[in-house]
C-alpha positions as CSV (number, residue, x, y, z in Angstrom):
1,X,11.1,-19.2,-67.1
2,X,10.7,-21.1,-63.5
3,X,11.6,-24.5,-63.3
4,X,9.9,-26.8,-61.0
5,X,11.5,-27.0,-57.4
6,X,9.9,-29.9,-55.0
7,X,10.6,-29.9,-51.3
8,X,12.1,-32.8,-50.0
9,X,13.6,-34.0,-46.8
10,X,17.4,-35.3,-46.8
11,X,19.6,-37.5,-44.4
12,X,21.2,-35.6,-41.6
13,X,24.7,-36.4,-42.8
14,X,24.2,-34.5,-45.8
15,X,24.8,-31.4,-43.5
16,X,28.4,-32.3,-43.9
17,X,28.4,-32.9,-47.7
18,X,27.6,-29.5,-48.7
19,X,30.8,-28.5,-46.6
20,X,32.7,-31.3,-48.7
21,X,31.2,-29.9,-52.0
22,X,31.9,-26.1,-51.2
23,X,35.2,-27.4,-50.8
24,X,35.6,-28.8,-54.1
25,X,34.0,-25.9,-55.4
26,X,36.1,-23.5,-53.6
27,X,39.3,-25.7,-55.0
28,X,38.1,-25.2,-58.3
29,X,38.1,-21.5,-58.5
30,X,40.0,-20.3,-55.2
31,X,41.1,-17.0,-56.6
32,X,37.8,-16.1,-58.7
33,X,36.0,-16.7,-55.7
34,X,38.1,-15.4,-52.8
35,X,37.8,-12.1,-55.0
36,X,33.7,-12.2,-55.0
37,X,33.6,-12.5,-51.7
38,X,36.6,-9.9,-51.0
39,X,34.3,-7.7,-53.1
40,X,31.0,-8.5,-51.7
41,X,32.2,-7.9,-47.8
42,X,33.6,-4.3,-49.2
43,X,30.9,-3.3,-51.0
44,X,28.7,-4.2,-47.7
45,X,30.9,-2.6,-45.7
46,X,30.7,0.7,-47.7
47,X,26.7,0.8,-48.3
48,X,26.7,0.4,-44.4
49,X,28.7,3.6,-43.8
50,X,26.5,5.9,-45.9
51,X,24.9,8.4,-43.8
52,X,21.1,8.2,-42.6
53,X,20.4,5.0,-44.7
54,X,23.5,3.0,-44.2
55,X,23.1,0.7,-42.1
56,X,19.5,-0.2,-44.3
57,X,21.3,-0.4,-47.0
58,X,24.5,-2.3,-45.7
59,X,21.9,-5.3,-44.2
60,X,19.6,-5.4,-47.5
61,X,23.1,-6.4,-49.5
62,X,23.0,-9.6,-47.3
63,X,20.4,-11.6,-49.4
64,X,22.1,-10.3,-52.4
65,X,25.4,-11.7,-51.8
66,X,24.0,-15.0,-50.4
67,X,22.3,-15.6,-53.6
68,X,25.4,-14.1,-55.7
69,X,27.5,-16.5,-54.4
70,X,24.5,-19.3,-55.0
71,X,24.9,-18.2,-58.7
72,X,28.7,-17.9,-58.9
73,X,28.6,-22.0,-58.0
74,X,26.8,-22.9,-59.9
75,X,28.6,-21.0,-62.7
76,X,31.6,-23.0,-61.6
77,X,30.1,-26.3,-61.4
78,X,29.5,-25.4,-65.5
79,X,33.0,-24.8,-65.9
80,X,32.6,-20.9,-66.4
81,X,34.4,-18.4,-64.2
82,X,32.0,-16.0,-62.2
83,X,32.8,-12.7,-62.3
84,X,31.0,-9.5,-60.2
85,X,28.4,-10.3,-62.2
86,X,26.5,-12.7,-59.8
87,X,25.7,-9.5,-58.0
88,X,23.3,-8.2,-60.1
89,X,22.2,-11.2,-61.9
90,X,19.0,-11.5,-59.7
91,X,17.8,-8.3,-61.0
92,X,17.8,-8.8,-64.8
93,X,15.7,-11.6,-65.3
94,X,12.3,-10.2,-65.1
95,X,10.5,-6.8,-63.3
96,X,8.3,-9.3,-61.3
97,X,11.0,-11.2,-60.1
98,X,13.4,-7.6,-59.4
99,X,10.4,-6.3,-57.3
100,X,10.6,-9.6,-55.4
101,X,14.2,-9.7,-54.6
102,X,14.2,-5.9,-53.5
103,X,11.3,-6.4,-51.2
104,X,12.9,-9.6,-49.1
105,X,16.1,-7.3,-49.2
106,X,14.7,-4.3,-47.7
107,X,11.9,-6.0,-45.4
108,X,15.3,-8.4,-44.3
109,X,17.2,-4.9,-43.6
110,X,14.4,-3.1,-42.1
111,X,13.5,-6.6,-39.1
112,X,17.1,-6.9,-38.8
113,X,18.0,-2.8,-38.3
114,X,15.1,-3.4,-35.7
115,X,16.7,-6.3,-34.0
116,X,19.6,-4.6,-33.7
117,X,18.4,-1.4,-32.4
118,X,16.5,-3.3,-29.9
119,X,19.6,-5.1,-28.3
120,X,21.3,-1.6,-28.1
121,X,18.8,-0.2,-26.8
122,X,19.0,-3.3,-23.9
123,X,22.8,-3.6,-23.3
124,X,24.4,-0.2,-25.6
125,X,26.0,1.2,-22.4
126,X,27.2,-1.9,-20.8
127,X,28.5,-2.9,-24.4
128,X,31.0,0.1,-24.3
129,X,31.6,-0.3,-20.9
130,X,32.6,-3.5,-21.4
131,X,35.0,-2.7,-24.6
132,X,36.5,0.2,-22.9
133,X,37.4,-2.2,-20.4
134,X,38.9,-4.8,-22.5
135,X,40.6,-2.6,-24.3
136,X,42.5,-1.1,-21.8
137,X,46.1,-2.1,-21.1
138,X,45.8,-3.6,-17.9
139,X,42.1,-4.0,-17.4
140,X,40.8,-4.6,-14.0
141,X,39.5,-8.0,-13.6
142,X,36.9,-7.5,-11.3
143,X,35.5,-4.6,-13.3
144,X,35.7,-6.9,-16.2
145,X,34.5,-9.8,-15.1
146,X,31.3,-7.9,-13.3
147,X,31.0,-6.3,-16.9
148,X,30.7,-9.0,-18.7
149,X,28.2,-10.7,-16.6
150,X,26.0,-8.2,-16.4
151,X,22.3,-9.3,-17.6
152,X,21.6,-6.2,-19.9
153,X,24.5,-7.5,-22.0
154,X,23.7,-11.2,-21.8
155,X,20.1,-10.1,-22.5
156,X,21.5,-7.9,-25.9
157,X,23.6,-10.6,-26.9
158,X,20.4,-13.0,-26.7
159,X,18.0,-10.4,-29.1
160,X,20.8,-9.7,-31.1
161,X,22.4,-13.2,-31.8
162,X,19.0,-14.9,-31.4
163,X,16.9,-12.2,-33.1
164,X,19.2,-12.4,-36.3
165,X,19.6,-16.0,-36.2
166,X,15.4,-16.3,-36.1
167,X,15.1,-13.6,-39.0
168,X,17.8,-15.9,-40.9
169,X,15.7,-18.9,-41.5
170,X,13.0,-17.5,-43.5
171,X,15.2,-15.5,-45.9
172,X,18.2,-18.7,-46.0
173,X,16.4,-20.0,-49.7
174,X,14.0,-17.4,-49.9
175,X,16.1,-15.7,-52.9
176,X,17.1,-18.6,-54.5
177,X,13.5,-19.7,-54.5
178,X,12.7,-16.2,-56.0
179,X,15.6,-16.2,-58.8
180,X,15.2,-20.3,-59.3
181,X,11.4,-20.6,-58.5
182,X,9.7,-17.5,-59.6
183,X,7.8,-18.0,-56.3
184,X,6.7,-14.5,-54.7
185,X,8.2,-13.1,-51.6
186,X,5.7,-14.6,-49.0
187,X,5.7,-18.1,-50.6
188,X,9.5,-18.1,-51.0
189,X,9.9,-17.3,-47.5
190,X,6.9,-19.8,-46.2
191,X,9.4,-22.2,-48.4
192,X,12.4,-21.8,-47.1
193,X,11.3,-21.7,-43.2
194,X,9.5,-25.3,-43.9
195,X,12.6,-26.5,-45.7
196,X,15.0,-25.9,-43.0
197,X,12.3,-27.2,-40.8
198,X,11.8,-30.5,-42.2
199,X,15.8,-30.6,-43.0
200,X,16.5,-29.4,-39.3
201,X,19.0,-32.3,-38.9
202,X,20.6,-31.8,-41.6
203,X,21.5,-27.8,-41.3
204,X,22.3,-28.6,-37.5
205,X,25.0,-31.2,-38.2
206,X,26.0,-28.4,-40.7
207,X,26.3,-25.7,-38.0
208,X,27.7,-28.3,-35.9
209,X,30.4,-29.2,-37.7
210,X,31.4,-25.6,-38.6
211,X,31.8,-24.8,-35.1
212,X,33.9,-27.6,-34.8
213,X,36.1,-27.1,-37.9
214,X,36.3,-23.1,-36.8
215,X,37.7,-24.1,-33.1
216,X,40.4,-26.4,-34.8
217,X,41.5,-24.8,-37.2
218,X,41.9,-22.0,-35.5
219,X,43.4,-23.3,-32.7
220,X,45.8,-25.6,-34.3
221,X,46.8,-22.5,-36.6
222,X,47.5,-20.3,-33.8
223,X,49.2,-23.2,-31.8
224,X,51.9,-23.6,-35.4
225,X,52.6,-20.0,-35.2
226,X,53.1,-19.8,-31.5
227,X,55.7,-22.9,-31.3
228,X,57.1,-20.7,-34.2
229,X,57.8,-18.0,-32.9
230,X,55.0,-15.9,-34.7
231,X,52.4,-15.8,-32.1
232,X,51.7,-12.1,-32.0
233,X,51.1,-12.9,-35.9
234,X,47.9,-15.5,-35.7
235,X,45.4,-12.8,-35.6
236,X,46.7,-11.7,-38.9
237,X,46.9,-14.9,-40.2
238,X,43.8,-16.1,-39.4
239,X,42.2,-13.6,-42.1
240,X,42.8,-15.5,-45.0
241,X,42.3,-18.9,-43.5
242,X,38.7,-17.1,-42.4
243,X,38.0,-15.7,-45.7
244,X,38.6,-19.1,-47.0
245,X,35.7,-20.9,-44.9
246,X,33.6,-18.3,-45.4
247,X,33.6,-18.8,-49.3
248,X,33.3,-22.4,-48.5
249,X,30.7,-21.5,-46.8
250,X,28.9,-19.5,-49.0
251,X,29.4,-22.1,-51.7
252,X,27.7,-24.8,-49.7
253,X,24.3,-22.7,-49.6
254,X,24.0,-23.7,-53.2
255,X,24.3,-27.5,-52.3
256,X,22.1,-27.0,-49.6
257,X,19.2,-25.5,-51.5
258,X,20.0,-28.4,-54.4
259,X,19.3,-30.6,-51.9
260,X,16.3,-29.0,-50.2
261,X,14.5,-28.5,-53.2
262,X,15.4,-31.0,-55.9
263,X,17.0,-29.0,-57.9
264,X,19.2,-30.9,-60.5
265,X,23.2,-29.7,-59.6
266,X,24.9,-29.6,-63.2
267,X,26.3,-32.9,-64.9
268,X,30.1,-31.2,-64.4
269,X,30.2,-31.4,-60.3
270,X,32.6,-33.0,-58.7
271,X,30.7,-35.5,-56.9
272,X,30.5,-38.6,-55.8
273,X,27.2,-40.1,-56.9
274,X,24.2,-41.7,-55.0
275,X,24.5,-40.8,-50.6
276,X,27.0,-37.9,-51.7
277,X,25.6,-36.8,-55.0
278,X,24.1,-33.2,-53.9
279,X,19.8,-33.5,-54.5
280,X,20.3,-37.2,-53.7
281,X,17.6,-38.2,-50.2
């Protein structure tokens, strides 16, 4: 059964209340969720070394555990503990809807393998160059610097970086819309391109302000440890603190597709109501 999604536009500042309410979310269930996404990133990361059909497989897992993690939030926001679960929930409801999800996961894997192969194909030399360099233990500066400025690799990093930020917007909602929406794979992705369209303010104070948070955080973190004593620990430390916002944000996709599209957050969220009720314009 479908239920009845209608596209609406939302305040700019909401951008920063889905962070807010994937942090509530994330409070709620910190361990349930930390695991999910521990498990998602691993199961990823192990499709993508399969010979031949790896890296294919690897990149169509990426609307999957987008919309996973849409489902295991709004399992909390019921009270109910997600388990793995969310994983495969998008394929059970009906064969239409199955065959949906599988094509925007393998045409998604197929433009972004493309994308990819493209920027390589651009800067793959001047890429390894460029590691080798930086990996050395004293690295020459001049050979370093005259590395990384080199216009192959600022021209990769634009196709790659740009290319998979481009391919992004049509498939952001498109699942949801599938799973939610019944809507078929063109119209979900027609859908979710005009939504972050018309809420373009909102999704860029979002980006915004998680570029922001990241370089704080991150910086104040590493700035504790080094008045510490602990420097050469930070990298280290950083991984859970980075595991962390990335649930957070993972569970503010489902707030930003609540609001996009109307669709009614459970009774049970922890929520301010009316500017920060999730849904509300």
């Amino acid at each position: 059964m479908s239920m009845v999604l209608h596209l609406q536009q939302v305040p700019a500042r909401n951008g920063n209340l889905w962070i807010r309410h994937g942090w509530r979310v994330f409070r709620r269930q910190p361990l349930a969720l930390l695991g999910l996404f521990a498990f998602g990133f691993l199961a990823g990361g192990l499709l993508s070394m399969l010979p031949v059909v790896g890296p294919v497989l690897g990149m169509a897992s990426v609307p999957v555990f987008s919309l996973g993690f849409m489902l295991a939030t709004h399992q909390v926001l019921q009270g109910a503990q997600p388990s793995v679960q969310v994983f495969l929930e998008p394929f059970k409801l009906t064969p239409a809807r199955r065959n949906t999800q599988l094509q925007l996961c393998f045409s998604f894997a197929l433009l972004a393998v493309l994308i990819l192969l493209g920027a390589e194909r651009i800067d793959g030399e001047q890429q390894r160059l460029a590691l080798e360099l930086m990996t050395q233990p004293k690295p020459d500066p001049e050979a370093l610097a005259q590395a990384l400025t080199d216009p192959r690799l600022i021209w990769g990093a634009v196709v790659r970086f740009g290319g998979l930020g481009l391919l992004a917007v049509p498939w952001w909602q498109a699942p949801a819309l599938v799973h939610w929406g019944g809507q078929g794979a063109m119209h979900a992705l027609f859908s979710s391109t005009l939504a972050l369209w018309r809420n373009k303010g909102a999704f860029a104070l979002n980006g915004i302000s998680w570029m922001l948070l990241t370089m704080a955080l991150s910086s104040a973190f590493s700035l504790v440890l080094g008045l510490l004593g602990l420097g050469p620990l930070a990298m280290y430390a950083l991984i859970p603190l980075g595991m962390m916002g990335a649930v957070v944000f993972y569970a503010g996709l489902y707030f930003s597709f609540v609001d996009c599209f109307a669709f009614g957050a459970p009774k049970a969220a922890d929520a301010p109501q009316r500017d920060d009720e999730p849904g509300s314009a």
